[in-house]
KOLLUMKE-137403 format. One record per residue: y, x, z of N, C-alpha, C in turn; residue number from 1. Coordinates in pm, 1 decimal. Layout:
N
<marba n_y="Y" n_x="X" n_z="Z" ca_y="Y" ca_x="X" ca_z="Z" c_y="Y" c_x="X" c_z="Z" pado="NUM"/>
...
This chain:
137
<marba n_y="-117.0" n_x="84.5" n_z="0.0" ca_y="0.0" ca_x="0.0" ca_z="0.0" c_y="123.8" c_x="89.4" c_z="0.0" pado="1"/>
<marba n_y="229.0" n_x="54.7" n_z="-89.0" ca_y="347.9" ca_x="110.9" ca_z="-96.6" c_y="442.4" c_x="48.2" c_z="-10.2" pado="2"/>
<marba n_y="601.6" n_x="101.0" n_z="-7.5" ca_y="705.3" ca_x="18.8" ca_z="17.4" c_y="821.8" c_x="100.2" c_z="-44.1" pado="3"/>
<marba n_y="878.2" n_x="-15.1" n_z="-112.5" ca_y="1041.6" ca_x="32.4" ca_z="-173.8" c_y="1167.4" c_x="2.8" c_z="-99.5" pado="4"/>
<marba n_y="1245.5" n_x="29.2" n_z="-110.8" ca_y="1365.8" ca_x="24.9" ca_z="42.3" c_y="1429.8" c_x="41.5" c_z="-97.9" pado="5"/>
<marba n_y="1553.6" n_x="-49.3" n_z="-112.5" ca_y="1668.3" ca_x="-46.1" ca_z="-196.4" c_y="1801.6" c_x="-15.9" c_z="-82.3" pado="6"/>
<marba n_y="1830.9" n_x="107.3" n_z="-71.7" ca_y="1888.2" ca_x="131.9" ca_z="69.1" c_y="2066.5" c_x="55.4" c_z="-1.0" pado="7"/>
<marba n_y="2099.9" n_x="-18.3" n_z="119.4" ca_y="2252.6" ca_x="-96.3" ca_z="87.0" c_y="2384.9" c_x="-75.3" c_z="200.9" pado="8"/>
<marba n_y="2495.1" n_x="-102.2" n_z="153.8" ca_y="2577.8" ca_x="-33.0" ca_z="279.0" c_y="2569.7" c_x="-66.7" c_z="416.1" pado="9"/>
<marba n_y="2597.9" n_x="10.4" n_z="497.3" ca_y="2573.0" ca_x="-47.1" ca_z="643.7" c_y="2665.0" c_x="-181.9" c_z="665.6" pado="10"/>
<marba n_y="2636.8" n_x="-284.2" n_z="785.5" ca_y="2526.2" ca_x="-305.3" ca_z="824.0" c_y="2426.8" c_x="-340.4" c_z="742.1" pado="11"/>
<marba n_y="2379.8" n_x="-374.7" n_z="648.5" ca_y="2286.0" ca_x="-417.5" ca_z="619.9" c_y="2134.5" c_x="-351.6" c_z="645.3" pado="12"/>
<marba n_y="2058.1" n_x="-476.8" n_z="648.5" ca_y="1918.9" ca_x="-436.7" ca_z="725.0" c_y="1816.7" c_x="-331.9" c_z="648.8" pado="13"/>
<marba n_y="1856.0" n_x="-314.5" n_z="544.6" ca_y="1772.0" ca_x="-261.7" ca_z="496.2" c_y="1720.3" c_x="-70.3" c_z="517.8" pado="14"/>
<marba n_y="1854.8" n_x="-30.1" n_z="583.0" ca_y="1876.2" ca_x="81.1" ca_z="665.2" c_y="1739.9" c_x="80.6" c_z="771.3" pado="15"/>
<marba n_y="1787.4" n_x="18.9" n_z="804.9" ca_y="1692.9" ca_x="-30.4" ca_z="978.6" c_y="1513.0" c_x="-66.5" c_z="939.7" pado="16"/>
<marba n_y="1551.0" n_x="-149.0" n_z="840.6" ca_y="1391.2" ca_x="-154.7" ca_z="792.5" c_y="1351.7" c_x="-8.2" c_z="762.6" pado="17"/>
<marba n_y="1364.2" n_x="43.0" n_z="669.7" ca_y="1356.3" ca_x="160.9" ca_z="570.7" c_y="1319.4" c_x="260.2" c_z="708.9" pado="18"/>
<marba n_y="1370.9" n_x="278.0" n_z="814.4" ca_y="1356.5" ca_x="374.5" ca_z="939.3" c_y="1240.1" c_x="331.2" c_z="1042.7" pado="19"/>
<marba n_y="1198.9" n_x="213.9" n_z="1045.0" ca_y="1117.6" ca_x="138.8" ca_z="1123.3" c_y="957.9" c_x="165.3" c_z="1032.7" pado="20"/>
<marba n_y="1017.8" n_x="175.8" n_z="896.5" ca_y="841.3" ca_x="183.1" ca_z="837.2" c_y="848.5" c_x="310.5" c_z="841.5" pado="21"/>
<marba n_y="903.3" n_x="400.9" n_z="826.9" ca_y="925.8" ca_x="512.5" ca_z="837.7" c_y="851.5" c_x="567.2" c_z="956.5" pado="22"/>
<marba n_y="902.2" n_x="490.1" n_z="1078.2" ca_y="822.7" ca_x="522.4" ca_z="1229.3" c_y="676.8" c_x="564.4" c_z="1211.6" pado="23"/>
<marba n_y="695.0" n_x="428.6" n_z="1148.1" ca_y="509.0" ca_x="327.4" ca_z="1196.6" c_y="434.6" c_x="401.6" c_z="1100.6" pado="24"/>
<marba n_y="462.9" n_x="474.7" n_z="991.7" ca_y="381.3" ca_x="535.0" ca_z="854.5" c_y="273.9" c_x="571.4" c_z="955.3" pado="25"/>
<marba n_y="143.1" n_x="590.5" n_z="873.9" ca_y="47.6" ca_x="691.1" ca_z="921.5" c_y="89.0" c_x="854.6" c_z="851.8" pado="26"/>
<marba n_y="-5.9" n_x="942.9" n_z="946.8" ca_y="14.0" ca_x="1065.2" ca_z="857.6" c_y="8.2" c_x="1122.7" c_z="758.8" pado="27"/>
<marba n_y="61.4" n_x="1176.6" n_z="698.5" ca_y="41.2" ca_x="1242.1" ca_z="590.2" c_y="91.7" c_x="1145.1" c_z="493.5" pado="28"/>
<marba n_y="140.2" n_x="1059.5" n_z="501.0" ca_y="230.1" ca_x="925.2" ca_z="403.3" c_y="344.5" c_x="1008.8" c_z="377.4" pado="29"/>
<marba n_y="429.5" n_x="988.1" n_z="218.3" ca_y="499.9" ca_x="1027.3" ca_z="205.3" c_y="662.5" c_x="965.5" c_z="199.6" pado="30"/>
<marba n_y="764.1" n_x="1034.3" n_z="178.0" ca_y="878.5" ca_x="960.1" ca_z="183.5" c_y="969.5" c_x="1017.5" c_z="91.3" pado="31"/>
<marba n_y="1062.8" n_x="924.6" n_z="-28.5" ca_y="1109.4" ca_x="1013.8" ca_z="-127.2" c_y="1220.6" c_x="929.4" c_z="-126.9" pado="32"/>
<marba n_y="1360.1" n_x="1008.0" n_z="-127.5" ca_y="1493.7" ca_x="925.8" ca_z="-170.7" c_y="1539.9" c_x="984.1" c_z="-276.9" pado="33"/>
<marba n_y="1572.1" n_x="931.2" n_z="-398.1" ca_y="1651.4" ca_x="942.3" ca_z="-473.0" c_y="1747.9" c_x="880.5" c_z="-524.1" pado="34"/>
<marba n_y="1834.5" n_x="910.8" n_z="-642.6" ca_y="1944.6" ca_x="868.3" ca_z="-694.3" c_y="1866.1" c_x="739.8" c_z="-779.3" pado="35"/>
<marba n_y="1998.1" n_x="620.0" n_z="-801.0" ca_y="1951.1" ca_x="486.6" ca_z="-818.7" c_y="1927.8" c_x="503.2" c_z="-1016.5" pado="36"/>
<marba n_y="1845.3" n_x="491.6" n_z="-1034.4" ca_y="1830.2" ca_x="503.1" ca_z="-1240.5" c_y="1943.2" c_x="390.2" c_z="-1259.2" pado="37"/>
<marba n_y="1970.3" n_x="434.1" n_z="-1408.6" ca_y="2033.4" ca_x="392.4" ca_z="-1471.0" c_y="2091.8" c_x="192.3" c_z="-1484.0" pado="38"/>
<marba n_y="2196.7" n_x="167.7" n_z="-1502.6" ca_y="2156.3" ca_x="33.6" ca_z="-1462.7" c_y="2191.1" c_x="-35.9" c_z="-1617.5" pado="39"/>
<marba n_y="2163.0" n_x="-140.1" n_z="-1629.3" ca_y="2186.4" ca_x="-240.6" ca_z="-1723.8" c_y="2310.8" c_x="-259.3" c_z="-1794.1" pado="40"/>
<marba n_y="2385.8" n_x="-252.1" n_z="-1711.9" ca_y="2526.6" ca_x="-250.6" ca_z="-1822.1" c_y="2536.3" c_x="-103.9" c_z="-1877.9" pado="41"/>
<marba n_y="2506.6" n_x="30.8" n_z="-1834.9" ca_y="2507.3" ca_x="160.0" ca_z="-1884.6" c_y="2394.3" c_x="125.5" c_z="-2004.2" pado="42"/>
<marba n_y="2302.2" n_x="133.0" n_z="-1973.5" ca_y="2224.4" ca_x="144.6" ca_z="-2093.8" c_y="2228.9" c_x="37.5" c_z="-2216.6" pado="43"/>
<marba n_y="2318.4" n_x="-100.1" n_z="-2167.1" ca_y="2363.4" ca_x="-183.8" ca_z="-2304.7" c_y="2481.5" c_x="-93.7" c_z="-2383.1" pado="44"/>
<marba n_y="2599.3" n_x="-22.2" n_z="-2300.6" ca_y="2736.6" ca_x="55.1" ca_z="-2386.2" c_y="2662.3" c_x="168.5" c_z="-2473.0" pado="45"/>
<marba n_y="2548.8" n_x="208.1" n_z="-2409.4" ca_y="2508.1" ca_x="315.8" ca_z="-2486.1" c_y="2448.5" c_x="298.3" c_z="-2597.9" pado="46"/>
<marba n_y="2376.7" n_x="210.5" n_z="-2593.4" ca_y="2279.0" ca_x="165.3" ca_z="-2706.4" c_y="2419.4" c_x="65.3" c_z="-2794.0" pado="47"/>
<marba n_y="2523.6" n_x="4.1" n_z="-2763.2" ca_y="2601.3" ca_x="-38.8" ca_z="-2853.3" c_y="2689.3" c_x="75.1" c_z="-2910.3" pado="48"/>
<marba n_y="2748.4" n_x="189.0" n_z="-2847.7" ca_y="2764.2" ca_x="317.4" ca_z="-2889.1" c_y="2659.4" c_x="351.8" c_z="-3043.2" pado="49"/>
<marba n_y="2572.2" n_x="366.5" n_z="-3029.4" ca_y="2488.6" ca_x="394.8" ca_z="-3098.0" c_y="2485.3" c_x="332.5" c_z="-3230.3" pado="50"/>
<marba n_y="2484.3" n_x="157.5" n_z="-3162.7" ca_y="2485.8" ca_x="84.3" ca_z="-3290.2" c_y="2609.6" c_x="127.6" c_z="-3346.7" pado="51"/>
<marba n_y="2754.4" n_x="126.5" n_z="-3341.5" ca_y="2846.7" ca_x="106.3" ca_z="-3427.3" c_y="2835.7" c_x="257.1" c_z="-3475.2" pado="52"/>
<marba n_y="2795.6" n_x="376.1" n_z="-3434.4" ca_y="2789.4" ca_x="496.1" ca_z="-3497.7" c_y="2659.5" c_x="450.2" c_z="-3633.9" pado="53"/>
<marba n_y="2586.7" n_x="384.5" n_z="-3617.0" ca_y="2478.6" ca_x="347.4" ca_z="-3751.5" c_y="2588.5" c_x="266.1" c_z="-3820.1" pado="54"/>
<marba n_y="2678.0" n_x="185.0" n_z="-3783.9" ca_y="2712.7" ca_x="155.5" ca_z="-3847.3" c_y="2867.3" c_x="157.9" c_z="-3939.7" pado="55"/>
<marba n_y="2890.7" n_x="285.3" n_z="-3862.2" ca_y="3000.4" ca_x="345.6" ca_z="-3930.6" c_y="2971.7" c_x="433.5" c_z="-4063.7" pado="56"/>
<marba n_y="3041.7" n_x="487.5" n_z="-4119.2" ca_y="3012.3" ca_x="549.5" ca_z="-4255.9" c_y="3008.8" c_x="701.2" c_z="-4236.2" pado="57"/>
<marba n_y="2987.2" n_x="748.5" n_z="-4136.0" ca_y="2976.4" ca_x="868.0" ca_z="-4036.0" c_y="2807.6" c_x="929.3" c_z="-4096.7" pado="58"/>
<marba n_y="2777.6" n_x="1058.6" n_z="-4157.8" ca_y="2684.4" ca_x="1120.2" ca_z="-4173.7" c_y="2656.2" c_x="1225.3" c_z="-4034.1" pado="59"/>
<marba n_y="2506.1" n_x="1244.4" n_z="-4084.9" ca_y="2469.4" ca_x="1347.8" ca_z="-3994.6" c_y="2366.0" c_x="1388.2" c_z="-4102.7" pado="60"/>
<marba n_y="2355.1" n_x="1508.5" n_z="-4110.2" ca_y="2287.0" ca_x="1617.5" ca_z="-4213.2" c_y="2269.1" c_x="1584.0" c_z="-4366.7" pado="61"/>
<marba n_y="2381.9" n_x="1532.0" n_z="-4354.5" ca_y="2359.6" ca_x="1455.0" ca_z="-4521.0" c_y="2358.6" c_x="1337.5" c_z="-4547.3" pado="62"/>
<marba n_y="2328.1" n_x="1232.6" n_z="-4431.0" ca_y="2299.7" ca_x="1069.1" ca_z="-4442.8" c_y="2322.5" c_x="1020.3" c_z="-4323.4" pado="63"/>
<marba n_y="2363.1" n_x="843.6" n_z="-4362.6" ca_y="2355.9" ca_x="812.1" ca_z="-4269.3" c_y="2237.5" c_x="791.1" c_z="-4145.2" pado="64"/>
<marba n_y="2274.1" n_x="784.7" n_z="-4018.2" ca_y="2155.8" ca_x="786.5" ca_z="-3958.0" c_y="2130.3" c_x="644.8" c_z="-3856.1" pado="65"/>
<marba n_y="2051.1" n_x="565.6" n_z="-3834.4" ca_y="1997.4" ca_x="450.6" ca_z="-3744.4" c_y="2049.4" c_x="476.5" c_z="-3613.4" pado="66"/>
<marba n_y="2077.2" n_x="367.1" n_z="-3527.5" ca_y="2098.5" ca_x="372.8" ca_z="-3392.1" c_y="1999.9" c_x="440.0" c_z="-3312.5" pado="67"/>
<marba n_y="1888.7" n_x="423.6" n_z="-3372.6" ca_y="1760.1" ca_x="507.6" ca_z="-3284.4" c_y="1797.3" c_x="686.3" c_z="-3349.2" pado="68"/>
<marba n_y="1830.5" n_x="687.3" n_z="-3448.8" ca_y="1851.5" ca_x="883.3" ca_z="-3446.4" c_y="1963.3" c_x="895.7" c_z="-3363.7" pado="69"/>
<marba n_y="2099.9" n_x="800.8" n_z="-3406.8" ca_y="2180.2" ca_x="851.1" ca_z="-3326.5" c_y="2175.8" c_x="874.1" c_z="-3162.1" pado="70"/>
<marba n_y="2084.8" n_x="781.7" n_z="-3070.3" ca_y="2043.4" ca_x="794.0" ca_z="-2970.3" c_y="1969.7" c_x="931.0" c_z="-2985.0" pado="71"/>
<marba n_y="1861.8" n_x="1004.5" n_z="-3034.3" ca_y="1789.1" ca_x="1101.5" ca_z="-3039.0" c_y="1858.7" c_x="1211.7" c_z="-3043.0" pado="72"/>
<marba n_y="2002.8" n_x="1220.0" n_z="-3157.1" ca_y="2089.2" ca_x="1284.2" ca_z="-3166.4" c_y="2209.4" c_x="1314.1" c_z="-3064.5" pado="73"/>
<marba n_y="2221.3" n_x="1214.4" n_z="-2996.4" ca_y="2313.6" ca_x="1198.0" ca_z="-2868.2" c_y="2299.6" c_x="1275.0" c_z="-2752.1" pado="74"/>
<marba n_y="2101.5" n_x="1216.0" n_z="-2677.5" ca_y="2094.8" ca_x="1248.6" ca_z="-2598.3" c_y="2038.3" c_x="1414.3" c_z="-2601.4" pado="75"/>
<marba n_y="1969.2" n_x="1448.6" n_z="-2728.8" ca_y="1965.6" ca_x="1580.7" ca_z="-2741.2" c_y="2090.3" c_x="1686.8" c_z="-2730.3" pado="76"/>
<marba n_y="2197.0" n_x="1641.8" n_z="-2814.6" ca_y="2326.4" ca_x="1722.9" ca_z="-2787.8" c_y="2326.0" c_x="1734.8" c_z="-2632.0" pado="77"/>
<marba n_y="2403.0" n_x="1638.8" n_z="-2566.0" ca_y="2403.5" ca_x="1618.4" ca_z="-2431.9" c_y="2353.2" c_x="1709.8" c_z="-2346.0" pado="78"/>
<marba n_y="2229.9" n_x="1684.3" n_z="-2342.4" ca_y="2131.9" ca_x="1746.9" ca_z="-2291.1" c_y="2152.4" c_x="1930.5" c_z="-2323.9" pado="79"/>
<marba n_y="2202.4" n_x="1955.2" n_z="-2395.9" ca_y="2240.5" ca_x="2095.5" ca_z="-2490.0" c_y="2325.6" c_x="2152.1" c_z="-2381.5" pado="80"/>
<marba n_y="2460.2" n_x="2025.8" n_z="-2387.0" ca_y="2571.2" ca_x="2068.7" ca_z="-2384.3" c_y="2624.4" c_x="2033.1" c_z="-2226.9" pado="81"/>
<marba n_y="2505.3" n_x="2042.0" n_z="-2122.0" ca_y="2490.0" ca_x="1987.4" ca_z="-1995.7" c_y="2430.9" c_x="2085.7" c_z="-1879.6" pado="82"/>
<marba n_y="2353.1" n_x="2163.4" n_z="-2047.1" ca_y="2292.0" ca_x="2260.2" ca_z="-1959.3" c_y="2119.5" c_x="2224.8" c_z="-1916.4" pado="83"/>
<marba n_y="2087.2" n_x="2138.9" n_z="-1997.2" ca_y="1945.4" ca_x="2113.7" ca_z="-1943.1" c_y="1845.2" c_x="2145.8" c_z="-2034.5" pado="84"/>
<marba n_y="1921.0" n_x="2166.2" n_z="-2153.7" ca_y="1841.8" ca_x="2230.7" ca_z="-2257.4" c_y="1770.3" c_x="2115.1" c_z="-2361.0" pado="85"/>
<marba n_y="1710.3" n_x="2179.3" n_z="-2487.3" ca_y="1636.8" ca_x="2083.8" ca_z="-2542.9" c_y="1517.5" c_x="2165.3" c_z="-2588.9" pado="86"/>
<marba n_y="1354.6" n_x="2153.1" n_z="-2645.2" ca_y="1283.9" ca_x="2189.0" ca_z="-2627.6" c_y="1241.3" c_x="2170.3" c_z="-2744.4" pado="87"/>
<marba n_y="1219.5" n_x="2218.2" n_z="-2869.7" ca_y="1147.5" ca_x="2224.9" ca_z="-3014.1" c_y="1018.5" c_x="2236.2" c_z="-2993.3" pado="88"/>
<marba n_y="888.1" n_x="2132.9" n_z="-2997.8" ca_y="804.3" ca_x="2203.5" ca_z="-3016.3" c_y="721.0" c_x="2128.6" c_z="-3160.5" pado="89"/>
<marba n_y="630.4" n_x="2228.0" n_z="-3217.9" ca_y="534.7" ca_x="2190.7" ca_z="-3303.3" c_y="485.2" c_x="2059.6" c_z="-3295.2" pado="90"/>
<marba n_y="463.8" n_x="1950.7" n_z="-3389.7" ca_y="454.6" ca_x="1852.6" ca_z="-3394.6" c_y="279.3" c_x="1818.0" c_z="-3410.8" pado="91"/>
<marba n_y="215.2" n_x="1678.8" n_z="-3388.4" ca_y="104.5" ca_x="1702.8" ca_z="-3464.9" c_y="22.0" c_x="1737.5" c_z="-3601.1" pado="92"/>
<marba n_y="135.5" n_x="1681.2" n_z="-3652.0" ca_y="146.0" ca_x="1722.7" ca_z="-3799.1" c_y="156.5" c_x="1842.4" c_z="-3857.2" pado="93"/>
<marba n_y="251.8" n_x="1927.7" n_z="-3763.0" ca_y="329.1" ca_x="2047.6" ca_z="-3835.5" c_y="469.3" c_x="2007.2" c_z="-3839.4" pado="94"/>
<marba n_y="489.6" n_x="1913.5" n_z="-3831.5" ca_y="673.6" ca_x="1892.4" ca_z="-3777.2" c_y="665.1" c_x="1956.9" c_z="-3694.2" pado="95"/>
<marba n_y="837.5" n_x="1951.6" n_z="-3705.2" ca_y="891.7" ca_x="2011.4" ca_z="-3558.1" c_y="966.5" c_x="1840.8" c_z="-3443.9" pado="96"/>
<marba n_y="921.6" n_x="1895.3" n_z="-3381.3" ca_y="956.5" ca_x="1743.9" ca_z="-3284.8" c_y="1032.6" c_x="1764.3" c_z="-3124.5" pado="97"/>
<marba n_y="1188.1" n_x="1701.5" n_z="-3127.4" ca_y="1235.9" ca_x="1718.4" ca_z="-2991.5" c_y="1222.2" c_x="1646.7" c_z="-2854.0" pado="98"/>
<marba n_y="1143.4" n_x="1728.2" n_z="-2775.3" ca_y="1087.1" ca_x="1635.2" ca_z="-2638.7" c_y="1177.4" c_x="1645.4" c_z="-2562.1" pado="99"/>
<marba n_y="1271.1" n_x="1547.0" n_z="-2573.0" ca_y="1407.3" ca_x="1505.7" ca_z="-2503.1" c_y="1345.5" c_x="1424.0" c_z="-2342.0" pado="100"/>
<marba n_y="1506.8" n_x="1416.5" n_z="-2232.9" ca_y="1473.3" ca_x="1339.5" ca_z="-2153.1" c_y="1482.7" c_x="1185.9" c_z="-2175.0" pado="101"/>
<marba n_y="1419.1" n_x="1130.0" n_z="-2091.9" ca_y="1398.6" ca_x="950.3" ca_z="-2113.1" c_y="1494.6" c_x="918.7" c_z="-2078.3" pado="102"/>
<marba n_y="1603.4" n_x="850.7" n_z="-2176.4" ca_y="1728.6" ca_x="771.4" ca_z="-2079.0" c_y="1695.6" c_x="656.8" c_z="-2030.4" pado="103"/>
<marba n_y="1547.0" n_x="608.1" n_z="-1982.4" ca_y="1523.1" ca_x="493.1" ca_z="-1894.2" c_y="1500.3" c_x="532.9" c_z="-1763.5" pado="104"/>
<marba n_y="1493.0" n_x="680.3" n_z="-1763.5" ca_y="1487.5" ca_x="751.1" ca_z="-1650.2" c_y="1575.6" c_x="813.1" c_z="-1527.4" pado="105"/>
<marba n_y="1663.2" n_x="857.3" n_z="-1645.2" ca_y="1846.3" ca_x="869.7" ca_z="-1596.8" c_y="1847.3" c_x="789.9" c_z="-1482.7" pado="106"/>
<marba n_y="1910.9" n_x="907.0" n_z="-1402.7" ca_y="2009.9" ca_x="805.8" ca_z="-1305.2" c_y="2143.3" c_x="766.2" c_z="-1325.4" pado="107"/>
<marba n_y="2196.7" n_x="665.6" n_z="-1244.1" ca_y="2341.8" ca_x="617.9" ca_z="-1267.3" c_y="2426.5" c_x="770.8" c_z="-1321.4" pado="108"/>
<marba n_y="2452.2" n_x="826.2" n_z="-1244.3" ca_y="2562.7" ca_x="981.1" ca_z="-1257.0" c_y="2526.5" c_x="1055.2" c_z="-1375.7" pado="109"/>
<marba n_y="2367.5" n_x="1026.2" n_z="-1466.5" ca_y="2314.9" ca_x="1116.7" ca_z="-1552.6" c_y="2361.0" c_x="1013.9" c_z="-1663.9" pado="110"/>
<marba n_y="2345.9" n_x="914.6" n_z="-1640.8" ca_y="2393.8" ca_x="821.6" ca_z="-1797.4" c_y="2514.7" c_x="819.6" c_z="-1811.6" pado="111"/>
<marba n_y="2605.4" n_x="792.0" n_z="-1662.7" ca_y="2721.1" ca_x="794.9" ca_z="-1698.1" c_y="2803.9" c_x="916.4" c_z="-1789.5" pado="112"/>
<marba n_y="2696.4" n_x="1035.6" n_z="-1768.9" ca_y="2775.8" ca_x="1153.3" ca_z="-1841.0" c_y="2729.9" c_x="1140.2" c_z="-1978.0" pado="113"/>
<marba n_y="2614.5" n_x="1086.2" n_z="-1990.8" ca_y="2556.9" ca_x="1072.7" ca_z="-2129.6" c_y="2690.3" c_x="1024.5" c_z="-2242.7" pado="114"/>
<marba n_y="2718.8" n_x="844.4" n_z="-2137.4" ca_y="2831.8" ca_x="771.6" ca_z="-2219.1" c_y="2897.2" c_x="851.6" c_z="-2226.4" pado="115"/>
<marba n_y="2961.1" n_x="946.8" n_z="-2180.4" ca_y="3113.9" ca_x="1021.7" ca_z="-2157.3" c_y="3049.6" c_x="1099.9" c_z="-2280.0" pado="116"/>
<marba n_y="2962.4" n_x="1141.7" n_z="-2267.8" ca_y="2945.9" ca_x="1259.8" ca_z="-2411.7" c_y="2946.7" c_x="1204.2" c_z="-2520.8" pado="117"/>
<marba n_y="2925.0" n_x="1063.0" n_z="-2541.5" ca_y="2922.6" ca_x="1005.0" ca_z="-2654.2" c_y="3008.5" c_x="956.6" c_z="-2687.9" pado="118"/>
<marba n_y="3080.5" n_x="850.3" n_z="-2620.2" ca_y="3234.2" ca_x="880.2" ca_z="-2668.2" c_y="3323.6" c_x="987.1" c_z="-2691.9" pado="119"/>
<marba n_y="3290.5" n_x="1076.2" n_z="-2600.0" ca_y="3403.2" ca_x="1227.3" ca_z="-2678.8" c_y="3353.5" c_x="1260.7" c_z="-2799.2" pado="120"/>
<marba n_y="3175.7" n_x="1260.4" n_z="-2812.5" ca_y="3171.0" ca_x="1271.6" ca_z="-2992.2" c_y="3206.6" c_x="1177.8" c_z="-3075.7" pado="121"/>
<marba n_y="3197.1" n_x="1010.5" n_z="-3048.0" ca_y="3274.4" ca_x="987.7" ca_z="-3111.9" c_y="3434.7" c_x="984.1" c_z="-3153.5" pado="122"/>
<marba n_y="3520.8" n_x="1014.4" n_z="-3046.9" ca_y="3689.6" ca_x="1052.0" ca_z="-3052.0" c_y="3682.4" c_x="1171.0" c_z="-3131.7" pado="123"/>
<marba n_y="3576.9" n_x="1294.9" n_z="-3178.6" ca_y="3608.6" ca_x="1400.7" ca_z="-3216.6" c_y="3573.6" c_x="1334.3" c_z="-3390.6" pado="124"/>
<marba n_y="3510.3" n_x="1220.6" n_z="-3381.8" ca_y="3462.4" ca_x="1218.0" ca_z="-3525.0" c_y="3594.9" c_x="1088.3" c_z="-3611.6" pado="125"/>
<marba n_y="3673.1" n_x="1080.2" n_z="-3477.1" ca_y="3729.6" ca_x="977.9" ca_z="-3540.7" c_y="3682.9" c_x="835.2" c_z="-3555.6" pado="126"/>
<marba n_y="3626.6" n_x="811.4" n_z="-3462.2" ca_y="3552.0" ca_x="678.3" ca_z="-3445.9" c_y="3591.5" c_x="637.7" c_z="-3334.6" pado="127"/>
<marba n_y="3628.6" n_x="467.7" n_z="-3275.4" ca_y="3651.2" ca_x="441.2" ca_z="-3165.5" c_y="3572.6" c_x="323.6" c_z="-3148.5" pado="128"/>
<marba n_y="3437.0" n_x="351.9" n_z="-3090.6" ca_y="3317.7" ca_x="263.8" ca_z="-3089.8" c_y="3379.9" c_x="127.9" c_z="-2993.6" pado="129"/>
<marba n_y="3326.7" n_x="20.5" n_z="-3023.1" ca_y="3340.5" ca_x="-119.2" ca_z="-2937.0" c_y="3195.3" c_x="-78.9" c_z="-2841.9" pado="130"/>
<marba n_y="3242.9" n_x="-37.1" n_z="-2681.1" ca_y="3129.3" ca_x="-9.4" ca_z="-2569.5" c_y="3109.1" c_x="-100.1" c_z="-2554.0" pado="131"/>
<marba n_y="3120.7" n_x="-206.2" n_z="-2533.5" ca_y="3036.5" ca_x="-347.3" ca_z="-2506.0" c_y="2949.3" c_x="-398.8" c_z="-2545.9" pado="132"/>
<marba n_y="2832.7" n_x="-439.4" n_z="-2511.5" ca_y="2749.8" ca_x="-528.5" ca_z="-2591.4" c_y="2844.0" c_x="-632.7" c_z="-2630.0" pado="133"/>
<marba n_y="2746.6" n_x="-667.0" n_z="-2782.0" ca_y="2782.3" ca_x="-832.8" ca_z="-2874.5" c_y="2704.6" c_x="-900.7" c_z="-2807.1" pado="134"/>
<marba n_y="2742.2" n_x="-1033.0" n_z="-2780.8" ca_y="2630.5" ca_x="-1138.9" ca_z="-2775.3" c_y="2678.7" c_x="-1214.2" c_z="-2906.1" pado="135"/>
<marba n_y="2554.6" n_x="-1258.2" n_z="-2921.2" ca_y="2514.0" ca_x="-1347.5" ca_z="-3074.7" c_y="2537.5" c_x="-1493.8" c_z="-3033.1" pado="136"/>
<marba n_y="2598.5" n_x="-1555.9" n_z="-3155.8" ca_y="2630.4" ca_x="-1691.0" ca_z="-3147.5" c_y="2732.0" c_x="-1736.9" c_z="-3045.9" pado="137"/>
């Protein structure tokens, strides 16, 4: 049996819970806090980022490229230009293929820099993307 603690500002109980199972654990149980992933409105600006770069008249190596390269293309730069590196390896084929990080994985502070990198590439390209999701109809 697990337990997740969504820790919230004081007072709230969830402090107090989170320390109480904590007590009672048996041994050798573990305990891990981290930063909160990415949330729902970050990962809709990004992925609409994306879209209006597919759908601007904006090339990358010769052509235009899909919201899914430009994401591939995004978070690889990023990732470059962050300091975390990006990783070429041999493909199954014989491609070459980039094993980027998961932006479903990101935390809040890691996407938020993502967006920030993507809008400064787009201000450098001369593009001023609509960050919002569309809703349809």
């Amino acid at each position: 049996m697990s337990k997740t603690f969504i820790l919230q500002p004081l007072p709230h109980p969830s402090r107090r819970l989170c320390a109480e199972w904590a007590m009672q654990a048996p041994d050798g149980w573990a305990a891990t806090f981290k930063e909160p992933r990415r949330n729902t409105e970050q990962n809709a600006k990004f992925h609409a980022i994306c879209s209006d770069l597919a759908k601007s008249q904006l090339q990358w190596a010769g052509k235009r490229r899909t919201a899914d390269q430009w994401k591939v293309l995004l978070v690889s730069g990023h990732a470059t230009a962050t300091k975390e590196g990006a990783e070429m390896v041999p493909g199954l084929e014989g491609e070459f293929v980039n094993v980027r990080e998961s932006t479903a994985l990101m935390s809040v502070k890691r996407s938020s820099s993502l967006i920030e990198y993507a809008l400064a590439f787009c201000a450098m390209q001369g593009l001023e993307p609509a960050t919002q999701p569309r809703t349809i109809g």
